[in-house]
C-alpha distance (Angstrom), angle and dihedral (degrees) to the residues before:
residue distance angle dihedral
X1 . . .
X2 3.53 . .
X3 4.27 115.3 .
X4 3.65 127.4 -161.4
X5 3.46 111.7 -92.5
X6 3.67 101.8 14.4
X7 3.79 106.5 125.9
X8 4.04 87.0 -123.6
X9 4.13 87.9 68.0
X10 3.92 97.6 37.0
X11 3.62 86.1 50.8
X12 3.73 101.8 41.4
X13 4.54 86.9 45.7
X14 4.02 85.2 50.8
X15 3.43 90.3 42.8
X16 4.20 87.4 51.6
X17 3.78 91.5 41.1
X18 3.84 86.1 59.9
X19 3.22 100.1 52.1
X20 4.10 96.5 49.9
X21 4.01 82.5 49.7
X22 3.44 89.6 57.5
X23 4.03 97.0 44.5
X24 3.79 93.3 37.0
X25 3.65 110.0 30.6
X26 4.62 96.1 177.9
X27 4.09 74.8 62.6
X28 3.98 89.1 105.7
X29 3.64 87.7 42.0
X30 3.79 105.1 44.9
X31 4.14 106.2 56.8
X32 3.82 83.8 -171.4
X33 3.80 95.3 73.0
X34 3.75 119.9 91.6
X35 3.66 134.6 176.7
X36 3.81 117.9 -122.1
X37 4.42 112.9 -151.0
X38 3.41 107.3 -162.0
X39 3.77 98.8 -151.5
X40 4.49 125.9 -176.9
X41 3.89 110.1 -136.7
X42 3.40 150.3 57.4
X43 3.88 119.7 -26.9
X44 3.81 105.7 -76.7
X45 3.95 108.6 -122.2
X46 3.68 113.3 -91.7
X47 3.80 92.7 -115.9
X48 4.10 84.0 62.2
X49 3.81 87.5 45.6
X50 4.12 89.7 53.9
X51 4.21 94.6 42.9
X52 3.71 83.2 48.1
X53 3.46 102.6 61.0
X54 4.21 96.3 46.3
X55 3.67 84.2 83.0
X56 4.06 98.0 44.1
X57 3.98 93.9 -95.3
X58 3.58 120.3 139.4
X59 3.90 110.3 -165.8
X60 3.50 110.7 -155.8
X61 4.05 127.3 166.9
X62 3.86 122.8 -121.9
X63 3.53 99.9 -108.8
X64 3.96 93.8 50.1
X65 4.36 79.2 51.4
X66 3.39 93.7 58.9
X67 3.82 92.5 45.3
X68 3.78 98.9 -104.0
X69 3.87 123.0 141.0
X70 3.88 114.2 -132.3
X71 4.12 100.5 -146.6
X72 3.83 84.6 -177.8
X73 3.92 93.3 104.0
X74 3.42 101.7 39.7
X75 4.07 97.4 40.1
X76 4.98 76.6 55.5
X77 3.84 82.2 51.1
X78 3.72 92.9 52.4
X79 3.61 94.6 43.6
């Protein structure tokens, strides 16, 4: 798992926000544009979620892509 500030995450979020440069070059220009990382797992931690999007990166988990709800946090909340 990747942790805010580590130098694995900063890296791997540069290493994103390359990429998108390169594939959508008005990115600097356009504040509205944000890259979506379609990630398989367990919800990242919110913290991860928060240093994410700094750089424009929206981390969102397969099953929320394919427009499935995960009950699994709100059926431990219940409980």
């Amino acid at each position: 798992m990747l942790l805010p500030g580590e130098g694995r995450s900063d890296d791997f979020l540069s290493r994103v926000e390359r990429v998108c440069r390169l594939r959508e070059p008005d990115r600097r220009e356009d504040p509205g544009l944000v890259s979506t990382l379609v990630y398989g797992g367990e919800p990242a931690p919110e913290e991860l979620v928060r240093y994410a999007s700094a750089p424009r990166v929206r981390l969102v988990r397969f099953l929320e892509y394919q427009g499935l709800i995960d009950f699994r946090g709100y059926l431990c909340r219940r409980s």
